[in-house]
VOSE-304215 format. One record per residue (C-alpha): residue in one letter; x, y, z. Coordinates in steps of 0.02 Angstrom, whole numbers, plus 32768, in hexadecimal, padded with zeros to 4 digits. Layout:
<pts>
@aa:a; px:X; py:Y; pz:Z
...
</pts>
This chain:
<pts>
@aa:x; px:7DB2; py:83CD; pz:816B
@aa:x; px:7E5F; py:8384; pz:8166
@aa:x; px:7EF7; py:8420; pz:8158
@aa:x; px:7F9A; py:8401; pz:80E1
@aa:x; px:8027; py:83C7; pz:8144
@aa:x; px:8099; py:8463; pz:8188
@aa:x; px:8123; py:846D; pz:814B
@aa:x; px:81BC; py:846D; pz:8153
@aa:x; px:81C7; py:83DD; pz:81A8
@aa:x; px:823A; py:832B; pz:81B8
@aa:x; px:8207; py:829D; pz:817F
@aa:x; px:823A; py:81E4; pz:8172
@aa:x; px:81F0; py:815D; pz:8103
@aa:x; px:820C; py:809F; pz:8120
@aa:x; px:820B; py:8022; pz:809A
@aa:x; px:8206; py:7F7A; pz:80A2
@aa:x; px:81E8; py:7EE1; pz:8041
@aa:x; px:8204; py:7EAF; pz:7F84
@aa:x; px:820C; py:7F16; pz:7EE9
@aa:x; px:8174; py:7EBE; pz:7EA9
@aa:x; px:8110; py:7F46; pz:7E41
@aa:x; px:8163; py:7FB9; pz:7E44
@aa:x; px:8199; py:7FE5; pz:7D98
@aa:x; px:80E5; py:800D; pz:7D84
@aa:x; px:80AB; py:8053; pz:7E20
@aa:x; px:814C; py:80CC; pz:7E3C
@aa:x; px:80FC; py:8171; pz:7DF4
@aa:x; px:8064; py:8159; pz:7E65
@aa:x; px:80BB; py:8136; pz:7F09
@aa:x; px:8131; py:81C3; pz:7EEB
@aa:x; px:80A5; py:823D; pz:7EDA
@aa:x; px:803D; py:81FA; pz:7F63
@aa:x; px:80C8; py:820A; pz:7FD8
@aa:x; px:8113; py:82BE; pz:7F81
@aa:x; px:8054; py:8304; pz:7F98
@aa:x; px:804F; py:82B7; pz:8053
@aa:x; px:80E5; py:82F9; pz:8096
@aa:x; px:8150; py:8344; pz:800D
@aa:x; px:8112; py:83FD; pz:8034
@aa:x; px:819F; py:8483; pz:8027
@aa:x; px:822B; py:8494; pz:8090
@aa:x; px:820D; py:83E6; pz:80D3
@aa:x; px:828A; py:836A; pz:80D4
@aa:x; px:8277; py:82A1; pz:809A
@aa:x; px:82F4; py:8207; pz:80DE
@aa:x; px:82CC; py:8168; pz:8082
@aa:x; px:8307; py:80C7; pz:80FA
@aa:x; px:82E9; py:8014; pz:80B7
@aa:x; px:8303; py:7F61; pz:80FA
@aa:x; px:8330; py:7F14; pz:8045
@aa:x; px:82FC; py:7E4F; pz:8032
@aa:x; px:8356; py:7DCF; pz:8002
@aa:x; px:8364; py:7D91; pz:7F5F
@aa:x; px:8322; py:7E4A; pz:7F14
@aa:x; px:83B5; py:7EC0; pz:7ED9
@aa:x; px:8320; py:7F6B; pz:7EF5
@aa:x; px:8366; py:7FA1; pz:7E3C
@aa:x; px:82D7; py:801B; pz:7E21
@aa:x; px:82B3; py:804F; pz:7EF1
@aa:x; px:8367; py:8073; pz:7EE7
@aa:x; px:8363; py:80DF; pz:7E6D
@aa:x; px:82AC; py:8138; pz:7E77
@aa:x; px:82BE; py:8139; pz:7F38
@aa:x; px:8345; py:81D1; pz:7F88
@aa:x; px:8382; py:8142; pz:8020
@aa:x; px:83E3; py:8199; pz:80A8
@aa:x; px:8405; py:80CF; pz:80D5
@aa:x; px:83D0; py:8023; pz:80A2
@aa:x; px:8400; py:7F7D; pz:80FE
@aa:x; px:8407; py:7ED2; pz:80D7
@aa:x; px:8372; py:7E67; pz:8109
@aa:x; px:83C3; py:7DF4; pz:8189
@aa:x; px:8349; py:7D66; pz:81EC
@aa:x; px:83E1; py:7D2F; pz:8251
@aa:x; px:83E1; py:7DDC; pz:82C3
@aa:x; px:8306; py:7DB9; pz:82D5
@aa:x; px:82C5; py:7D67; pz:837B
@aa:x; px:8228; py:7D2B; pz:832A
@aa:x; px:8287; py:7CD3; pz:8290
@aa:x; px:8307; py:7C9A; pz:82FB
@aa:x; px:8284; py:7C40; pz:8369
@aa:x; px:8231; py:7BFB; pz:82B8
@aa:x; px:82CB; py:7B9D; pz:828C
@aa:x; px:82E9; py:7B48; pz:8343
@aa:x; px:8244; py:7B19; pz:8347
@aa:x; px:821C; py:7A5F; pz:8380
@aa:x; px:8188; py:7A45; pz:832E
@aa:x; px:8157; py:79BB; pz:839A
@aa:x; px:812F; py:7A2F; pz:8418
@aa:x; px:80A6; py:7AB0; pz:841D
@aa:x; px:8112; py:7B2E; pz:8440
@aa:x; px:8178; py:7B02; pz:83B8
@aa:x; px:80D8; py:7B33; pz:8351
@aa:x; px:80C5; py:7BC8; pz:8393
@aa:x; px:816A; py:7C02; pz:8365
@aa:x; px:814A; py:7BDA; pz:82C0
@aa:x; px:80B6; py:7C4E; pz:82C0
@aa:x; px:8021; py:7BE4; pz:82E7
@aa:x; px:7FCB; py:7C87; pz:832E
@aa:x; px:7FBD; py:7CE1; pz:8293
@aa:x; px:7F45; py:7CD1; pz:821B
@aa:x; px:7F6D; py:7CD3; pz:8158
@aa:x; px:7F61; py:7C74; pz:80B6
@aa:x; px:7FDD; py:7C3B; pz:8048
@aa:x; px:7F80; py:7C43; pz:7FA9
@aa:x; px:7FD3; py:7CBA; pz:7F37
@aa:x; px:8050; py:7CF1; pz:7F98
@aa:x; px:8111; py:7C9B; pz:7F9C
@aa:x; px:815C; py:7C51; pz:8014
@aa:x; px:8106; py:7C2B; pz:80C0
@aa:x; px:809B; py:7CC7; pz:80FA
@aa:x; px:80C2; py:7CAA; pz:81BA
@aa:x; px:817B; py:7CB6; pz:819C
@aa:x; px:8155; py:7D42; pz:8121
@aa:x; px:80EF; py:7DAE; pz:81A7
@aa:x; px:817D; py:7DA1; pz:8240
@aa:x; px:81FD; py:7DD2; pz:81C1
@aa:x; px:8189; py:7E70; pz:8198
@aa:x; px:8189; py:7E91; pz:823E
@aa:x; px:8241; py:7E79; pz:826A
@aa:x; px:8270; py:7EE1; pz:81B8
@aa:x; px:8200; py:7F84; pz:8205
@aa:x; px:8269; py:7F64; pz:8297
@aa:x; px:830C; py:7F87; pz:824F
@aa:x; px:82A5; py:8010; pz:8204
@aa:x; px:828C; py:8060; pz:8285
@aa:x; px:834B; py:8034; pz:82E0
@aa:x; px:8391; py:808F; pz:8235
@aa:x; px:8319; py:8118; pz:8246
@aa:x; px:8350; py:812A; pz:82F2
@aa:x; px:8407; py:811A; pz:82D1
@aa:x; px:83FD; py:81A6; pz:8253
@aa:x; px:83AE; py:8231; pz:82CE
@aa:x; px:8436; py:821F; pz:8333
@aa:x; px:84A4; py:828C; pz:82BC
@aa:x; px:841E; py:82E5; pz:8260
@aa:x; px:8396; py:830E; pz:82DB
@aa:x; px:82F5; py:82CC; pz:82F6
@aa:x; px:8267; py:829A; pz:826B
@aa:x; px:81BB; py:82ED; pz:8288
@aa:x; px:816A; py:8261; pz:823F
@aa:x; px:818D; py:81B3; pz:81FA
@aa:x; px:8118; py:8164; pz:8169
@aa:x; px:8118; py:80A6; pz:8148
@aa:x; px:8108; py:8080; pz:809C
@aa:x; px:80F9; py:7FD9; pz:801A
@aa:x; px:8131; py:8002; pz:7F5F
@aa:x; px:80A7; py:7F78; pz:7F34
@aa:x; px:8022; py:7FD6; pz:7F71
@aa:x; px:7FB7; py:8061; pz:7EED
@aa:x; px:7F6F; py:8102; pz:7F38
@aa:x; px:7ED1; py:813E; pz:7F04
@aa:x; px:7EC9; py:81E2; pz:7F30
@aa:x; px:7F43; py:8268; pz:7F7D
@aa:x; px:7F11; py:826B; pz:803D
@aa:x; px:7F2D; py:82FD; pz:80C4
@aa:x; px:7F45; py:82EE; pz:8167
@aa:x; px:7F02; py:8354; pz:8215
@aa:x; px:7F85; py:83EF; pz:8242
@aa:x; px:7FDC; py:83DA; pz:82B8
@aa:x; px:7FEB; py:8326; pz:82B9
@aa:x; px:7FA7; py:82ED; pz:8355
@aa:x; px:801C; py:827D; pz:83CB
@aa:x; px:8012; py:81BD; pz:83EF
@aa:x; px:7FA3; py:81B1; pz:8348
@aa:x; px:7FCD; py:8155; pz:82A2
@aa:x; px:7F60; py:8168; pz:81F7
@aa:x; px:7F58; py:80C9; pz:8171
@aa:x; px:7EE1; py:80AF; pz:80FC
@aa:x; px:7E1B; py:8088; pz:8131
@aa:x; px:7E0B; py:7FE6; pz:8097
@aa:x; px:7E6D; py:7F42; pz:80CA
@aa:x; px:7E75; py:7F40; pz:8186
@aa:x; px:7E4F; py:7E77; pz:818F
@aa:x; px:7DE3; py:7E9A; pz:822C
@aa:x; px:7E6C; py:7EFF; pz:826A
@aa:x; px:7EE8; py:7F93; pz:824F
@aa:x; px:7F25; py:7FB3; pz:818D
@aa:x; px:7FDF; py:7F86; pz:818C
@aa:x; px:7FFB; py:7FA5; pz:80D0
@aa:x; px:8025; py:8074; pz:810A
@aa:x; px:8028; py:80D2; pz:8198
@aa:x; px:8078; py:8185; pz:81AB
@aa:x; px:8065; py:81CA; pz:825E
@aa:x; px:80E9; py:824A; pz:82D8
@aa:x; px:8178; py:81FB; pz:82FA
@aa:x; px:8154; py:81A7; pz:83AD
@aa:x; px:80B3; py:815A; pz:8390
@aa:x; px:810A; py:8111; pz:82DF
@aa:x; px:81A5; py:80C5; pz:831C
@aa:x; px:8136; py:8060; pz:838F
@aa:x; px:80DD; py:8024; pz:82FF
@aa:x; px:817A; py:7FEF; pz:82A1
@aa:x; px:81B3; py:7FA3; pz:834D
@aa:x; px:8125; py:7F1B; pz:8358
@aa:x; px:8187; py:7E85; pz:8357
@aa:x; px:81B5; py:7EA5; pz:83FE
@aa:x; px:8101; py:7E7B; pz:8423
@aa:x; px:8114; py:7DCC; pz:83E6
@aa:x; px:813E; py:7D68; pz:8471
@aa:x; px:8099; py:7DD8; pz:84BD
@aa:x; px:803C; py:7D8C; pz:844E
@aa:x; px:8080; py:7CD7; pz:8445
@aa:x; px:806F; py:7CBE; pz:84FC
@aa:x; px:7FB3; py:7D04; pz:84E9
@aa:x; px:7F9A; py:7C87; pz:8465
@aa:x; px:7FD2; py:7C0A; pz:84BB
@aa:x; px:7F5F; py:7C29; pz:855C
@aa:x; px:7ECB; py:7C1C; pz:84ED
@aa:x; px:7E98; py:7CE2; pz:84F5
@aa:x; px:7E83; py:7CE1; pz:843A
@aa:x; px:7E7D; py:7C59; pz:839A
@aa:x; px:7EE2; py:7CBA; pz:8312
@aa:x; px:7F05; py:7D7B; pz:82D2
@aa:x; px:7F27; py:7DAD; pz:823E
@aa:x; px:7FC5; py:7E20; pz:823C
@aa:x; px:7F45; py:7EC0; pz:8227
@aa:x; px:7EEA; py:7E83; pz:82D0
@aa:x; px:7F92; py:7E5E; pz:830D
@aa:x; px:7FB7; py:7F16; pz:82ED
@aa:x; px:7F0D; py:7F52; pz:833D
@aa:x; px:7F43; py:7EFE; pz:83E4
@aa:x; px:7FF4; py:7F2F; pz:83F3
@aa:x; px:7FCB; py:7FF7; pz:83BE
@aa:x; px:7F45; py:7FDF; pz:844F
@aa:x; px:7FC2; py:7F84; pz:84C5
@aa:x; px:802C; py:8033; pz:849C
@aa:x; px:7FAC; py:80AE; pz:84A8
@aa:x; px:7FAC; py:80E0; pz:83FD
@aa:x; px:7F0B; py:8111; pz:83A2
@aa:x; px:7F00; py:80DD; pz:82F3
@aa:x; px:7E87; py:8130; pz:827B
@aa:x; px:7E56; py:80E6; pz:81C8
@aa:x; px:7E4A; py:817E; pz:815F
@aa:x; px:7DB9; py:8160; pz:80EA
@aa:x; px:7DFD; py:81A8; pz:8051
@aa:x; px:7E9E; py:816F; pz:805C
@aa:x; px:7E66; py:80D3; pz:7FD8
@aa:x; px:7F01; py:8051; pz:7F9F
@aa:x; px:7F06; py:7FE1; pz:7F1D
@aa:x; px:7F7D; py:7F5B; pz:7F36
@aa:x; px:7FE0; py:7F20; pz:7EAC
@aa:x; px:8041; py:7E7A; pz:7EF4
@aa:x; px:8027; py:7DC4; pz:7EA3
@aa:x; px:7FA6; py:7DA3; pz:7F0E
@aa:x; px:7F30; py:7E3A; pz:7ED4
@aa:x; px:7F52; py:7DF8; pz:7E26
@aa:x; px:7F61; py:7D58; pz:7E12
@aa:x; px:7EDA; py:7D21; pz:7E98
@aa:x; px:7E5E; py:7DAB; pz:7EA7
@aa:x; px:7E74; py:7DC4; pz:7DEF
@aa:x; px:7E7A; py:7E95; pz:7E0D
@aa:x; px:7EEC; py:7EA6; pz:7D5E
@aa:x; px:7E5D; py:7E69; pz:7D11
@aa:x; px:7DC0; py:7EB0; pz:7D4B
@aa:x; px:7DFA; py:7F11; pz:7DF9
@aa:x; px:7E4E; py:7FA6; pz:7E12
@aa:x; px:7EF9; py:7F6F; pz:7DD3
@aa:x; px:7EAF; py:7F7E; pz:7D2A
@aa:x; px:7E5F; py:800A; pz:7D45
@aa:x; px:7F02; py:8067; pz:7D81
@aa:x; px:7F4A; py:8015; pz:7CD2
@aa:x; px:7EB4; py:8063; pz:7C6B
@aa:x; px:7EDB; py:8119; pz:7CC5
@aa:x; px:7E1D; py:8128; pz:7CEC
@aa:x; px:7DDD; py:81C9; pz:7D36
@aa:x; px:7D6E; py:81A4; pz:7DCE
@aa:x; px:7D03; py:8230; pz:7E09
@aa:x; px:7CEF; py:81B1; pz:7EB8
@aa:x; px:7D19; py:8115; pz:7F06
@aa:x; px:7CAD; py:80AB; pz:7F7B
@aa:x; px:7CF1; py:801C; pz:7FE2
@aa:x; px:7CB9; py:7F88; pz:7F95
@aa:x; px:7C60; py:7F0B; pz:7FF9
@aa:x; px:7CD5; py:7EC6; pz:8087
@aa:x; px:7D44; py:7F4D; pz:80C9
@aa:x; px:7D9F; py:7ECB; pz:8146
@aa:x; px:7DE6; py:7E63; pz:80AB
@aa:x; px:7E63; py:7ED7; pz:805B
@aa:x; px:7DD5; py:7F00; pz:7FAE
@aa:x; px:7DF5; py:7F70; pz:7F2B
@aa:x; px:7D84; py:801E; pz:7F2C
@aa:x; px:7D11; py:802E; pz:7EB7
@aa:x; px:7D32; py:80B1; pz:7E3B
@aa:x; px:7C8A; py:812E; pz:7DF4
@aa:x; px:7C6E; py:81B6; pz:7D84
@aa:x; px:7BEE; py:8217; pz:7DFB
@aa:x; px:7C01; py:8263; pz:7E98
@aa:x; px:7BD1; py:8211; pz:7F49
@aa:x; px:7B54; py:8280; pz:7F4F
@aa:x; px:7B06; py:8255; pz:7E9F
@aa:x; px:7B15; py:81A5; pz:7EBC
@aa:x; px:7AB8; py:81AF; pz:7F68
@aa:x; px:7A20; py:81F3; pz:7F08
@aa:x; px:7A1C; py:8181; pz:7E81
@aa:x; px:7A3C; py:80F5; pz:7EFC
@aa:x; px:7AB1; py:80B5; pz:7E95
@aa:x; px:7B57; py:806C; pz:7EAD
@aa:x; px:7BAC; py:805B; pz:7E08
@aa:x; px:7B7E; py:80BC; pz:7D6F
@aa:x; px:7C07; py:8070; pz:7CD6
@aa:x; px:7C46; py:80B4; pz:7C35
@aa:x; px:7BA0; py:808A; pz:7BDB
@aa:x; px:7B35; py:80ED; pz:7C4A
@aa:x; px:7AF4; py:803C; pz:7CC5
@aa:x; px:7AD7; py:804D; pz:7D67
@aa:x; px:7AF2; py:7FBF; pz:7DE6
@aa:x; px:7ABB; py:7F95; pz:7E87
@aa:x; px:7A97; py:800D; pz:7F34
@aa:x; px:7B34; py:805F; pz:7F8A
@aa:x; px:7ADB; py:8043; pz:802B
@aa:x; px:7B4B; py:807E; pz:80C4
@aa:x; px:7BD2; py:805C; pz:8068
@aa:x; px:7C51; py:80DE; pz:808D
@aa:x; px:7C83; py:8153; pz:7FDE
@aa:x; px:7D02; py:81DD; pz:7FC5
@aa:x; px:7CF5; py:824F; pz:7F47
@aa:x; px:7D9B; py:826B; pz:7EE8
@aa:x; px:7D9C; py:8318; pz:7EE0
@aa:x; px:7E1C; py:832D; pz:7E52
@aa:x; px:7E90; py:82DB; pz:7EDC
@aa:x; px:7E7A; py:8226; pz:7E7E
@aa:x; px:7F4D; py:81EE; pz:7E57
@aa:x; px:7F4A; py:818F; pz:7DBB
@aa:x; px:8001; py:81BE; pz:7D82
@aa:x; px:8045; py:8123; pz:7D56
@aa:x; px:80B2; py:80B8; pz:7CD7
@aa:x; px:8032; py:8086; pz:7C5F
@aa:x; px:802D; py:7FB7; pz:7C42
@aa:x; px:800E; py:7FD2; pz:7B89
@aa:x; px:8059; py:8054; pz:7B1C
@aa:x; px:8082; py:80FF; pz:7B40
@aa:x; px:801F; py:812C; pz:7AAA
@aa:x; px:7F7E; py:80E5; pz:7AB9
@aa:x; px:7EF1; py:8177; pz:7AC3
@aa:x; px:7E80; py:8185; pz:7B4C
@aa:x; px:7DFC; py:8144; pz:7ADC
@aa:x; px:7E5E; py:80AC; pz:7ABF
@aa:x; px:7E79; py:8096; pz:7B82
@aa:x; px:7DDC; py:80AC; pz:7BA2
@aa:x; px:7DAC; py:8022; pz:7B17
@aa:x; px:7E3E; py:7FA6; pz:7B76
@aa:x; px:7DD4; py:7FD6; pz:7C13
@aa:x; px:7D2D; py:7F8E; pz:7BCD
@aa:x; px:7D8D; py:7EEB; pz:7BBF
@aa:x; px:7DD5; py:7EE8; pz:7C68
@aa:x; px:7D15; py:7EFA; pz:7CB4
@aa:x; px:7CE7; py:7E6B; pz:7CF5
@aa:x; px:7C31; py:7E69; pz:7C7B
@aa:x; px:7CAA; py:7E6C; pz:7BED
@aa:x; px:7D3F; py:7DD9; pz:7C2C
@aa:x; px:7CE4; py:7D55; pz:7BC0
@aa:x; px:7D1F; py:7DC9; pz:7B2A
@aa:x; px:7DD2; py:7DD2; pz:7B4A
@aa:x; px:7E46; py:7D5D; pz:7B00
@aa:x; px:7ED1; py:7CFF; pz:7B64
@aa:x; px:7F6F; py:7D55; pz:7B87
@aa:x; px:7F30; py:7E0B; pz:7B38
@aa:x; px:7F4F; py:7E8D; pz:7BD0
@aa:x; px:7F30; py:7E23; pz:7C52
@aa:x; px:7FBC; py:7DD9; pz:7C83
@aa:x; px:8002; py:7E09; pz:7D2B
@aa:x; px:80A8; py:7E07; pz:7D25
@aa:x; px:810D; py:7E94; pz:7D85
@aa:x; px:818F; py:7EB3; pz:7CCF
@aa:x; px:80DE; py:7EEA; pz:7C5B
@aa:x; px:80F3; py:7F9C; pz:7C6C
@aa:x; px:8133; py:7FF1; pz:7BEA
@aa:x; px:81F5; py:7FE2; pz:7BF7
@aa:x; px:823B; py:8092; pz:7BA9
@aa:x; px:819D; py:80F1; pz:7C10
@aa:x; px:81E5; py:8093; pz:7CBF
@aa:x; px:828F; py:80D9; pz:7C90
@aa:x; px:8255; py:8183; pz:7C83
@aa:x; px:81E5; py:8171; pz:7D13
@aa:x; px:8267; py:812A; pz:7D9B
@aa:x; px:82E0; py:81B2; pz:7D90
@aa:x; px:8358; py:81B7; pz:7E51
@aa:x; px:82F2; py:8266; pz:7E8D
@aa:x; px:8241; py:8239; pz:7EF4
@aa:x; px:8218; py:82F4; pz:7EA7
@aa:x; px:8252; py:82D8; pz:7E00
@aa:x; px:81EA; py:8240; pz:7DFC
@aa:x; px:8160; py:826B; pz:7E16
@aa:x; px:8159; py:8317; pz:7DBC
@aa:x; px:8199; py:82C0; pz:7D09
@aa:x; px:8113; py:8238; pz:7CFB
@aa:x; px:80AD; py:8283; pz:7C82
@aa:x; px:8143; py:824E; pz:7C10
@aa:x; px:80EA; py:81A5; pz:7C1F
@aa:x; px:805D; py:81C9; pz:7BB8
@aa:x; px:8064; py:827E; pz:7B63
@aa:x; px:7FA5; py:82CD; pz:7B6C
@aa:x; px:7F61; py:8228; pz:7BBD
@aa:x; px:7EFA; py:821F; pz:7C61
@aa:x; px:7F64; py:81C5; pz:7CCC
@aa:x; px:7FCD; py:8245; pz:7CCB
@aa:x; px:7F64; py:82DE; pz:7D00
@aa:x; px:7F42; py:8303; pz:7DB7
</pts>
C-alpha cells in the first residue's frame, strides 16, 4: 500500500506549454498537485517556460511562480538544427525530426517542431530549477506537470521516495513512457527534463537504421533507460486530457471523459478503456472493481445497462479519492439532477439526440466566466480549497 508523502519536504513543479484549458481545468490540477505534495510544512516553487504568443493570464495568477522565462527556440540545439536544415539531404531530414513519430491532425502547428521545443522548454526547466537551489537549497523532488491535462483521482506515492525512479500516469504511454506527468526525487527528474540532450543519440541511431520511428513517449522509454532511471506507470493515477486534440478529434467533450468531468459525475471506478498505448480516456462506473468482476461487466450506465466484459482490463476503484472539482461548462446553478440529465446527452447512445452547438462545443472560453474568476485566485492553496464556490451543494465540488 502506497504511504502519504513525508513531509515537510521541497518541492519544485515545472510547467510548460500553453494555457489551453485551463480556465476549466485549474481547480482540478491545483488539488491534484496540493493532495500530491502539498502536505504541511512542505514547501512549493512553481517554474515555467512561457510560449510564445500566450500572455499565461490565468497560470500567472492561479500558479505561486518563484520564476517564469520566455520560450526562446534561438538558445535550442534541436530547433536551431530545424531551421539550417538542407532538406535535400537526409540529414537535413533528420534534423527536422524525421525520427519521431506524430500526427498533425488536430493539433497546430507542425508536431515535430512542437515535440523538440517540449523538450528544449523542460530543459530550461530544469536550468531554472537548478539556478534557484543555488541560493535556496536543494528541492527533494521535482514534478512535471501540463495545465491541459485532468486528474482523476488524488494519487499517493511509496515513502521514502526511492532514488533514480520517476512515477507518470499508467493510460497514454503510446508504446512507451507517459510524458503528460511525472513527479520523481530530484536526480532521477532533472534527467527526465534534460532529454533533449539525448537527441543527437537518437538521430544518429535513426540514421544507422537501429529503429523506423518513436513516438516522443518511446523516445522517453529509451533515454530514462540510457540513464538508468526506472519509470513506473502508477495504475490509478488516471488523466483526462483536455487539449484540442482530445476534443475536437477524439470527440471526449462529447461523449468521453471531458464531458464527464463537465457533468461532475461521481465514479465509484475507472477501467482503462481498450488501448492503454493510445493516450484513451478511463472509463468511469458506479460499482466497485470488485462488483464489476462478478457481474462480468464492464459498464453499468445511469439507466441501470450493463455493457460488455472488463476482461484483464486493469480498474481502480476510486475510493472517495475521485477529483472532480472543477469550473463547471454550464451554469453554476444547474442541480445535480440537471447535470446528470446534460450527461445522458453527452453518452455516446444518446449523441443522435443532441442538437448542434448545445454543450458541445469545445472551445477552451465555455466555462463559466464569474466561477473561473473565483476559481483562479494567485494562492495554489487558496485555489484549490475555495472551489466549491463554483457550484454551491453540487458534486463536482465534494471530495
Amino acid at each position: 500500500m502506497a504511504l502519504a508523502m513525508p513531509a515537510p519536504r521541497a518541492h519544485a513543479v515545472c510547467v510548460t506549454g500553453s494555457e489551453r484549458s485551463f480556465g476549466e481545468t485549474a481547480p482540478n490540477v491545483a488539488e491534484g498537485v496540493s493532495r500530491l505534495i502539498g502536505t504541511p510544512g512542505a514547501t512549493i516553487a512553481f517554474f515555467g517556460v512561457q510560449p510564445r504568443g500566450d500572455n499565461w493570464a490565468l497560470l500567472r495568477r492561479a500558479l505561486p511562480f518563484a520564476a517564469i522565462n520566455a520560450q526562446n527556440a534561438s538558445t535550442c540545439a534541436p530547433l536551431a538544427a530545424w531551421r539550417s536544415a538542407n532538406l535535400s539531404t537526409h540529414d537535413g531530414v533528420i534534423d527536422q525530426g524525421r525520427w519521431i513519430h506524430c500526427s498533425n491532425q488536430g493539433r497546430t502547428g507542425n508536431c515535430r517542431y512542437n515535440a523538440l521545443q517540449m523538450l528544449c522548454d523542460l530543459a530550461v526547466c530544469e536550468a531554472m530549477i537548478r539556478r534557484h537551489e543555488r541560493s535556496a537549497g536543494r528541492f527533494d523532488t521535482i514534478l512535471r506537470l501540463r495545465q491541459d491535462v485532468w486528474w482523476e483521482m488524488a494519487i499517493a506515492l511509496p515513502s521514502p521516495l526511492p532514488v533514480a525512479h520517476v512515477f507518470t500516469p499508467n493510460n497514454g504511454n503510446a508504446g512507451g513512457v507517459a510524458d503528460t506527468l511525472a513527479v520523481g526525487e530530484r536526480d532521477a527528474m532533472g534527467r527526465y527534463l534534460r532529454r533533449v540532450d539525448h537527441v543527437p543519440w537518437v538521430k544518429a541511431a535513426y540514421r544507422q537504421g537501429e529503429f523506423k520511428q518513436l513516438t516522443t513517449e518511446q523516445f522517453l522509454q529509451h533515454v530514462l533507460h540510457r540513464e538508468s532511471v526506472t519509470a513506473v506507470g502508477l495504475p490509478e493515477w488516471l488523466v483526462c486530457m483536455h487539449n484540442h486534440r482530445a476534443l475536437m478529434v477524439s470527440h471526449s467533450g462529447v461523449s468521453g471523459c471531458v464531458a464527464r468531468a463537465r457533468a461532475g459525475v461521481l465514479c465509484r471506478s475507472f477501467v482503462y478503456s481498450k488501448h492503454e498505448n493510445v493516450k484513451p480516456w478511463a472509463l468511469c462506473f458506479n460499482a466497485s472493481c470488485a462488483e464489476l468482476r462478478q457481474r462480468g461487466v464492464s459498464h453499468v450506465d445511469s439507466n441501470g445497462r450493463s455493457h460488455a466484459s472488463i476482461g484483464n482490463r486493469l480498474c481502480a476503484d476510486s475510493d472517495g479519492r475521485q477529483l472532480r472539482r472543477a469550473c463547471p461548462i454550464v451554469s453554476a446553478n444547474n442541480t445535480a439532477e440537471e447535470r446528470q440529465r446534460l450527461y445522458k446527452l453527452w453518452d455516446p447512445r444518446e449523441k443522435a439526440r443532441v442538437r448542434p452547438g448545445v454543450l458541445l462545443a469545445g472551445d477552451y472560453g465555455r466555462a463559466d466566466s464569474a466561477c473561473t474568476a473565483r476559481c483562479t485566485p494567485p494562492q495554489l492553496a487558496t485555489l484549490a480549497g475555495t472551489c466549491r464556490e463554483c457550484a454551491p451543494g453540487a458534486v463536482e465540488c465534494s471530495r
